[in-house]
C-alpha positions as CSV (number, residue, x, y, z in Angstrom):
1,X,-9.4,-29.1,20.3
2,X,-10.8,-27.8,16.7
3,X,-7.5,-26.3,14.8
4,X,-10.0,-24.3,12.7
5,X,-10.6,-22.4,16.1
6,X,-7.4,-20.9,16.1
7,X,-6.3,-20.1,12.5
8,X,-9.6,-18.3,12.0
9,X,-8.7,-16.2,15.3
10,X,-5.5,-15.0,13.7
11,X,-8.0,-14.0,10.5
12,X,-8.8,-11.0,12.0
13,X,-5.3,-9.9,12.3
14,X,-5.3,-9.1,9.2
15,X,-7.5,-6.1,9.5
16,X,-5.6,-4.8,11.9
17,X,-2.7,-4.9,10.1
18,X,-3.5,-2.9,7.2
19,X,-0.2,-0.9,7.7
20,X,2.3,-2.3,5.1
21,X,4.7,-2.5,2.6
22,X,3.8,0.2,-0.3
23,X,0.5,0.7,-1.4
24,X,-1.0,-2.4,-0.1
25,X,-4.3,-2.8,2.3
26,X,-6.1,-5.8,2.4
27,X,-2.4,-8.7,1.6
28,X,-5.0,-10.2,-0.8
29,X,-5.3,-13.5,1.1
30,X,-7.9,-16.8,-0.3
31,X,-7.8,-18.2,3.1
32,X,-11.8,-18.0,2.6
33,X,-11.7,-20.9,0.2
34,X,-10.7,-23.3,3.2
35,X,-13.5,-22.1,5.0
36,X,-16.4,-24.8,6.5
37,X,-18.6,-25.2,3.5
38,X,-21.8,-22.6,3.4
39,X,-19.8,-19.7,5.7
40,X,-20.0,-16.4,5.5
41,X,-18.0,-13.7,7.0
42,X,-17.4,-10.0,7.4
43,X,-14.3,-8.3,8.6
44,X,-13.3,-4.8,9.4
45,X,-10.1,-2.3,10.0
46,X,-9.3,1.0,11.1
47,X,-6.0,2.0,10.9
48,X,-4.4,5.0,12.9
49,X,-0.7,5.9,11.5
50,X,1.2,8.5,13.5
51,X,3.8,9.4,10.7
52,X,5.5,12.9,11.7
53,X,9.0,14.9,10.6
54,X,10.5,17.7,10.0
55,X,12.1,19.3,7.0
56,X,15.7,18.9,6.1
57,X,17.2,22.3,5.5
58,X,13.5,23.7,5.5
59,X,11.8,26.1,8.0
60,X,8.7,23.3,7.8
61,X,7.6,20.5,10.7
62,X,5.1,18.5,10.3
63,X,3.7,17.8,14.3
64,X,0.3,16.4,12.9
65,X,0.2,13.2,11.5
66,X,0.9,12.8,7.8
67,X,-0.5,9.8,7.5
68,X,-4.5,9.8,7.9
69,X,-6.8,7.1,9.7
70,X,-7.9,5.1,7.1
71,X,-10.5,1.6,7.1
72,X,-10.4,-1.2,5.7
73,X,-13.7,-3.8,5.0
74,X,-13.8,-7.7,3.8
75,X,-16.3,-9.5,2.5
76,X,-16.4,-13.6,1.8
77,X,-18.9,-16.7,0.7
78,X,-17.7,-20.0,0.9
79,X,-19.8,-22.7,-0.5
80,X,-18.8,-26.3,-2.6
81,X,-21.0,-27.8,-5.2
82,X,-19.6,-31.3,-4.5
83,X,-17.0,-33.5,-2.5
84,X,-13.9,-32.2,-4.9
85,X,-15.0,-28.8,-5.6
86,X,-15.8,-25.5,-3.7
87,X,-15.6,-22.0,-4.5
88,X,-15.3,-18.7,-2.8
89,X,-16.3,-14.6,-3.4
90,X,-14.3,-12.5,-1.7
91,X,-14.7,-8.7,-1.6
92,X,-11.3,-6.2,-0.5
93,X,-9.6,-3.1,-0.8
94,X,-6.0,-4.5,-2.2
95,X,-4.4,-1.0,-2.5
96,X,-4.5,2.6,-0.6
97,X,-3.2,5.6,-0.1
98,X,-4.5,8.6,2.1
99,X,-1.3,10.5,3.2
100,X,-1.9,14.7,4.0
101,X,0.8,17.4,4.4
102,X,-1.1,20.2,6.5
103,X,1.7,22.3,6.8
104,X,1.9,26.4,4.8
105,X,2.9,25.5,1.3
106,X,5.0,28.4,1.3
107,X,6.5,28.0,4.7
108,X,7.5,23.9,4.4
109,X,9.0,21.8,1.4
110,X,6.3,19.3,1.4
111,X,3.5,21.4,2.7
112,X,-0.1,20.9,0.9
113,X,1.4,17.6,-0.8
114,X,-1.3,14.7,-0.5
115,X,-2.8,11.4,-2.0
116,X,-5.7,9.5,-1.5
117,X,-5.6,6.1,-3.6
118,X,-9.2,4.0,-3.1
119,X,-9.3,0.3,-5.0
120,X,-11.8,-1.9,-4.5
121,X,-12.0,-5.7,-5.6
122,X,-14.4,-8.3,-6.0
123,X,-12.7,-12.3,-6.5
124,X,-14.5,-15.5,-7.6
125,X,-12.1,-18.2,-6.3
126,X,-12.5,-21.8,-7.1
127,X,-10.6,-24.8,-5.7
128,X,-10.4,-28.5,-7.0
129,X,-9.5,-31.2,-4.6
130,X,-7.7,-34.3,-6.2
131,X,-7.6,-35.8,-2.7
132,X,-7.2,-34.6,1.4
133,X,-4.0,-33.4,0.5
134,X,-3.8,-31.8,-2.6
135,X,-5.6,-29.3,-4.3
136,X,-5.4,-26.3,-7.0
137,X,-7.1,-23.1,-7.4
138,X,-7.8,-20.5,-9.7
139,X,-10.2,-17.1,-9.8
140,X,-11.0,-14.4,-11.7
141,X,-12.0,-10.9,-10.4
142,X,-12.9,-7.1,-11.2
143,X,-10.7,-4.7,-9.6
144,X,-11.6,-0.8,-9.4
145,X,-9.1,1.9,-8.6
146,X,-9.5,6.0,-8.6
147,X,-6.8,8.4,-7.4
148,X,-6.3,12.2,-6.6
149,X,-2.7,13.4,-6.0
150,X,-1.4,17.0,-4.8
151,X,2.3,18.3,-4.9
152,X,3.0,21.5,-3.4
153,X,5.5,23.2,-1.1
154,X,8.4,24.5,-1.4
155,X,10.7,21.5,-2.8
156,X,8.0,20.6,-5.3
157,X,7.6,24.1,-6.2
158,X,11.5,24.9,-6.9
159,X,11.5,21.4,-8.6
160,X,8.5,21.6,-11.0
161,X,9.3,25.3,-11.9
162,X,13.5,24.0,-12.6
163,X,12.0,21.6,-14.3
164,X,9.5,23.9,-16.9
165,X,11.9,26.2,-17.6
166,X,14.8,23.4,-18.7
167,X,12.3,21.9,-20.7
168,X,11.0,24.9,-22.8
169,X,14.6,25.7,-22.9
170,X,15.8,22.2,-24.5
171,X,18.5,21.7,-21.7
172,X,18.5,19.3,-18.7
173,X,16.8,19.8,-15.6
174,X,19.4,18.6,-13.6
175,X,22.5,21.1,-15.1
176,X,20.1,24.0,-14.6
177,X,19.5,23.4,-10.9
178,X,23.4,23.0,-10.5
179,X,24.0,25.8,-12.5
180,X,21.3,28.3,-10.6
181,X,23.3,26.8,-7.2
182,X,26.3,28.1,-8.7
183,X,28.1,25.4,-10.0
184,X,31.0,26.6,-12.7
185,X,30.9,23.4,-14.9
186,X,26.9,23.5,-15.3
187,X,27.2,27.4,-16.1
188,X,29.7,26.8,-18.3
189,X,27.7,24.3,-20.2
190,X,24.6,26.7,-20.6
191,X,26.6,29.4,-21.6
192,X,27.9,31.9,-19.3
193,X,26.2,33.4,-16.7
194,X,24.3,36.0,-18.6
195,X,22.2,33.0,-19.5
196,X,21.9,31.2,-16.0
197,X,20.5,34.4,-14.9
198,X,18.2,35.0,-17.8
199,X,16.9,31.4,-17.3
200,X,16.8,32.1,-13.2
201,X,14.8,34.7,-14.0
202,X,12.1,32.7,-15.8
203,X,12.5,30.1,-12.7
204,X,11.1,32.9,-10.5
205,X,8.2,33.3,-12.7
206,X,7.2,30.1,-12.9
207,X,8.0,29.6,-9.0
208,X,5.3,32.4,-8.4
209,X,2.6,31.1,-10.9
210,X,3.3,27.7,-9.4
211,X,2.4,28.9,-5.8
212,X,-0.5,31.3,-6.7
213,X,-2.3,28.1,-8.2
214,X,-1.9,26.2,-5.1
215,X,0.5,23.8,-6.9
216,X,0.7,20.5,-9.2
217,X,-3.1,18.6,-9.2
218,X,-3.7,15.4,-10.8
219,X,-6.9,13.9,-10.3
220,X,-7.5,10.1,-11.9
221,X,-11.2,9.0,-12.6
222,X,-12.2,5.4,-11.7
223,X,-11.3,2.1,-14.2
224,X,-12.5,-1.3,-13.7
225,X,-10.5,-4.0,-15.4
226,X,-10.5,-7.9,-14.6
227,X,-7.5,-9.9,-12.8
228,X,-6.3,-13.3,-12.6
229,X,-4.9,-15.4,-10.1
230,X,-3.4,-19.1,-9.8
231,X,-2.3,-21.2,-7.0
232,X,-2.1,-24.8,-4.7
233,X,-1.9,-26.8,-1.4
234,X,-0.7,-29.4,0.6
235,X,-3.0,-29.6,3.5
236,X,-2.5,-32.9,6.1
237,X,-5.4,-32.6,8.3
238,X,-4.8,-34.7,11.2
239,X,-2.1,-32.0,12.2
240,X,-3.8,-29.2,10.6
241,X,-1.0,-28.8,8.0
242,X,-1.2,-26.6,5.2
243,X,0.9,-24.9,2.7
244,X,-1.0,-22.3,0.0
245,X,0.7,-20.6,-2.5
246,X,-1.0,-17.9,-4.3
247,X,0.1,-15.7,-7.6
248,X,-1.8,-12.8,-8.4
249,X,-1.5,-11.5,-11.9
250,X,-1.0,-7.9,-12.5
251,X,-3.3,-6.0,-13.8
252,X,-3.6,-3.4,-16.8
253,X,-5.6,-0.1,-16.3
254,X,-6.1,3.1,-18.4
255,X,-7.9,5.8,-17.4
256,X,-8.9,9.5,-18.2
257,X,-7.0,12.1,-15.8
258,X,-7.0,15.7,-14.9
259,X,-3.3,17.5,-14.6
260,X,-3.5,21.5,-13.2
261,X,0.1,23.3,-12.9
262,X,1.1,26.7,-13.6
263,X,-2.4,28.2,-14.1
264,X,-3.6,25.9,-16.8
265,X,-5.3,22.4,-17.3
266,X,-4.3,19.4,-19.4
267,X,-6.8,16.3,-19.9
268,X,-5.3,12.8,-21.4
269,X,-5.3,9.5,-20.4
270,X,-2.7,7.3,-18.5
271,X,-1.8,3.7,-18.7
272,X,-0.5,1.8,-15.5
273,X,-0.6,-1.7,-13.7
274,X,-1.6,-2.7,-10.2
275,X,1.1,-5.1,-9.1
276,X,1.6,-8.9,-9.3
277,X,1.9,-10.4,-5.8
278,X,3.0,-14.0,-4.3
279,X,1.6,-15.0,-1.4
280,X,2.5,-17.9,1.0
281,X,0.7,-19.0,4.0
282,X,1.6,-21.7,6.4
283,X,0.4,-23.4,9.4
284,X,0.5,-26.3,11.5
285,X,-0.1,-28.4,14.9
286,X,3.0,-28.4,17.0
287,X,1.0,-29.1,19.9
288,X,-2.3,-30.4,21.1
289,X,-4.5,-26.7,21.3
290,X,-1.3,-25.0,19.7
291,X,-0.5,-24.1,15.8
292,X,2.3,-22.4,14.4
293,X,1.0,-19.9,11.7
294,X,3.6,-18.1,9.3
295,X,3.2,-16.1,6.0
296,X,5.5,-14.6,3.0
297,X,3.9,-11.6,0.9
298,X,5.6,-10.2,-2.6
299,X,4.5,-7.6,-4.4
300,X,6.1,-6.3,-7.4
301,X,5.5,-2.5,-6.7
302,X,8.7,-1.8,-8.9
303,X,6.8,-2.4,-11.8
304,X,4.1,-0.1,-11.0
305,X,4.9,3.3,-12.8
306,X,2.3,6.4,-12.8
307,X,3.8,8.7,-15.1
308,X,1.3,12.2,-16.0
309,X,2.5,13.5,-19.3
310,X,2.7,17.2,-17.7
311,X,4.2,16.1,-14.9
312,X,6.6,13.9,-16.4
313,X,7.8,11.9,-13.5
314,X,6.9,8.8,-11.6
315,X,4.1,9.2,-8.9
316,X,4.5,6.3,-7.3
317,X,8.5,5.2,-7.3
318,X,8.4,2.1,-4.9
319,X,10.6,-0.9,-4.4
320,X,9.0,-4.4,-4.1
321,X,6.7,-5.2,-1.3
322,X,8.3,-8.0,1.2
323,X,5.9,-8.7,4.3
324,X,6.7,-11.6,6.9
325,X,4.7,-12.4,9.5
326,X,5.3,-15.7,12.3
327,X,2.7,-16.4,14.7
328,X,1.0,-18.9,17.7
329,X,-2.6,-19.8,17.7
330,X,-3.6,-21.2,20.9
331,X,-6.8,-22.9,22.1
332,X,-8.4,-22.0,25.4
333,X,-11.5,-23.9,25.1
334,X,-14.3,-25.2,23.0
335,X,-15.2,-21.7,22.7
336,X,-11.9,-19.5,22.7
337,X,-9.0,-19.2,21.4
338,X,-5.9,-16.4,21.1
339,X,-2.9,-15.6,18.7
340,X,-0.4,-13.6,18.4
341,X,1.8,-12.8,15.0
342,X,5.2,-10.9,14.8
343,X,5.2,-8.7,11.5
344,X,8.5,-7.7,9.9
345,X,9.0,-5.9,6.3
346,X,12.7,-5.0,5.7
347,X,13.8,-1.7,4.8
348,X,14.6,-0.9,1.1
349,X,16.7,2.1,0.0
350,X,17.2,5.6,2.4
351,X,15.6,7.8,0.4
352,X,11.6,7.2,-0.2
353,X,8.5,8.7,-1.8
354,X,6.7,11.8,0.0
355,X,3.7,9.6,-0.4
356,X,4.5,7.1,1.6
357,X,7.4,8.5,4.3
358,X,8.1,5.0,5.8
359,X,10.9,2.1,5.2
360,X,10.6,-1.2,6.9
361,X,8.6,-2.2,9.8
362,X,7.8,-4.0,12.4
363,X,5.0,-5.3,14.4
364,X,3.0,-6.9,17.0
365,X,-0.5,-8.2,16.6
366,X,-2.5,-9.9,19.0
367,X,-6.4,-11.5,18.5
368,X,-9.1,-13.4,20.4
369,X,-11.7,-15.4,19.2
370,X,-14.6,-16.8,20.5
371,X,-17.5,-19.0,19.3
372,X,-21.0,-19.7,20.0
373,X,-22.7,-22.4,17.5
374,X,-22.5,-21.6,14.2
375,X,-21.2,-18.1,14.8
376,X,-18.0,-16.5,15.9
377,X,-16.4,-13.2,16.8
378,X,-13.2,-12.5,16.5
379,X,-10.6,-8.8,17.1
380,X,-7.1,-8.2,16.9
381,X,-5.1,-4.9,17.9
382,X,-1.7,-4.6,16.1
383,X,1.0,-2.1,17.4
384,X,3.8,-1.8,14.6
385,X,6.6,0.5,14.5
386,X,7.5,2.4,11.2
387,X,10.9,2.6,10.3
388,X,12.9,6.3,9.9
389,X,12.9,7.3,6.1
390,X,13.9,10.5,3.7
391,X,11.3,12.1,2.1
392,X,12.9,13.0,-1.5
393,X,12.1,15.2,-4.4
394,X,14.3,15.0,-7.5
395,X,16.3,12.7,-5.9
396,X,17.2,15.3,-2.9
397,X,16.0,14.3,1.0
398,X,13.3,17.3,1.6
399,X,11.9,16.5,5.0
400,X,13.3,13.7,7.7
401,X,10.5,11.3,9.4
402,X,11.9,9.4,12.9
403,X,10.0,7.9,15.8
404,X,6.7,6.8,14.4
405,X,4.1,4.2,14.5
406,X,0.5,2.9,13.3
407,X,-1.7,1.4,15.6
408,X,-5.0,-0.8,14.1
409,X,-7.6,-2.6,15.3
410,X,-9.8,-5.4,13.5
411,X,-13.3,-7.4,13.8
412,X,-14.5,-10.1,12.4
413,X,-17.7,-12.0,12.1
414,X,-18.1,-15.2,10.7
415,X,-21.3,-17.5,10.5
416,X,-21.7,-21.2,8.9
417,X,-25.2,-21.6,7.9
């Protein structure tokens, strides 16, 4: 019974597990480059999150999903030029975003936040062999990413307008939010009260202007820049055996962007990185018809800050990416096979980013594939269940999210010509 049957059923997975760690989509595999000479394949997502909460000490709920239905496409071309040498394209969307607070601005602390983050890469991946068993790799790609973000409700509207007045007032942000709750050290510091309540008073303008202009806009136009990546395996084919490690470089972007707050606009530019990532991928016979399958993702999201001059604060604010995933490939037939893959990300600290109101995870995917000549179908369904977070805003939990999940499915179509 052909191994290759079953790892390729568990490819599709993948799709429909676009629901992970951070900002990541696609897990950035090179599984392509141990494809059958001459193949080509296509693979497709959609992902359906049902991410719902209620404020904390807010009149606001959010009953609709925040998190929106999003896809996810693949594209790949294996081919070798000789016995030691073969090469891959491969065509993903690493990174995405596409998260919508419905809610009344003025009636919720998040409501008429949102983020849509769209990336798209293309990777030329080549791999020498030195014999059956070991082999390197290295590739080169060009990776596109454009972003619009939104902040509004009430928390970001109390926050930002704090946040002006300290700022045109040369004190800190932090003492004149304690001070306006009352607190006799922080008026103390500022002066007496005579001044709290002058500077409250300028609060209350800005709070107004913030919430007639519909809130804090940033809009970030497209940037293209290249990306590296390195790695090896150990394969042993007469137990289909192999190990693949793959680092991808971070990458440098700038770009032009948009800020709107308090009734006026501010053009500039921005620098940021997409994050580096380690990947490791594993499988082997344990059985005749049976392989074990397991994976390790990294991806370095703490290093990935997207700071707006205006704004002045991180829009991003993530902790590393950690994604497991342990799995049984099983061969029915010449024609079938089936897999099925636990999925675990640990949880990182309580209080997370309104962008992305999840922490940890886990779930259960399950695929089918089946194969007639030189072309196969494969699908997966994964069911994962997102773990409770705090939304926060200036370091304060706004609005509580318990009880959710993300459900996705996945295609893919392969053909060896």
């Amino acid at each position: 019974m052909k191994y290759a049957l079953l790892s390729a059923s568990a490819l599709a997975i993948s799709a429909a597990s676009a629901h992970a760690a951070g900002l990541d989509r696609s897990g950035q595999s090179i599984a392509p480059i141990f494809a059958t000479d001459n193949t080509a394949s296509l693979s497709f997502g959609y992902v359906m999150p049902s991410l719902t909460g209620e404020d904390i000490g807010g009149p606001g709920d959010y009953d609709d999903s925040v998190g929106e239905n999003y896809s996810v496409i693949g594209l790949s071309y294996t081919n070798a030029v000789n016995s030691a040498f073969n090469y891959s394209v491969i065509l993903d969307q690493p990174y995405g975003v596409d998260i919508d607070y419905g809610a009344d601005p003025t009636a919720s602390n998040l409501g008429g936040t949102a983020a849509d983050l769209d990336s798209n890469a293309v990777t030329f991946v080549g791999r020498y062999r030195f014999n059956e068993n070991f082999s390197v790799f290295a590739g080169i790609k060009a990776q596109r990413v454009e972003a619009d973000v939104d902040l509004n409700g009430i928390a970001y509207r109390n926050a930002l307008s704090v946040a002006a007045v300290a700022e045109g007032a040369g004190v800190s942000s932090e003492t004149l939010g304690a001070a306006l709750q009352g607190d006799p050290a922080s008026v103390a510091e500022l002066g007496g009260l005579t001044t709290v309540q002058a500077l409250g008073a300028q609060v209350s303008t800005q709070s107004a202007n913030f919430a007639i202009n519909d809130g804090y806009k940033f809009r970030m136009d497209q940037d293209t820049q290249p990306g590296y990546l390195i790695g090896a395996a150990y394969e042993r084919p007469d137990i289909a055996l192999r190990i693949a490690g793959t680092y991808h470089f971070e990458i440098e972007h700038e770009a032009d962007i948009t800020e709107e707050v308090f009734g006026a606009s501010f053009d500039s530019d921005i620098d940021y990185v997409t994050p580096a990532s380690f990947n490791l991928e594993f499988q082997t016979g344990i059985a005749p018809g049976t392989l074990l399958l397991g994976s390790y993702r990294w991806t370095q999201f703490s290093e990935v800050d997207l700071v707006p001059e205006e704004l002045g604060r991180d829009l991003v604010n993530l902790e590393d990416g950690h994604r497991y995933t342990l799995g049984l490939g099983r061969a029915f037939s010449e024609e079938l096979s089936g897999s099925a893959t636990i999925i675990y990300e640990p949880k990182g600290d309580d209080l997370v980013s309104p962008l992305g109101p999840t922490n940890g995870l886990w779930g259960l995917s399950v695929g089918g594939r089946y194969t007639n000549g030189n072309m196969n179908i494969s699908g997966g369904l994964n069911y994962s269940w997102v773990g409770d977070a705090d939304a926060e805003v200036g370091g304060n939990a706004v609005a509580s999210f318990e009880d959710n999940h993300a459900v996705g499915i996945g295609l893919r179509a392969e053909v060896t010509f």
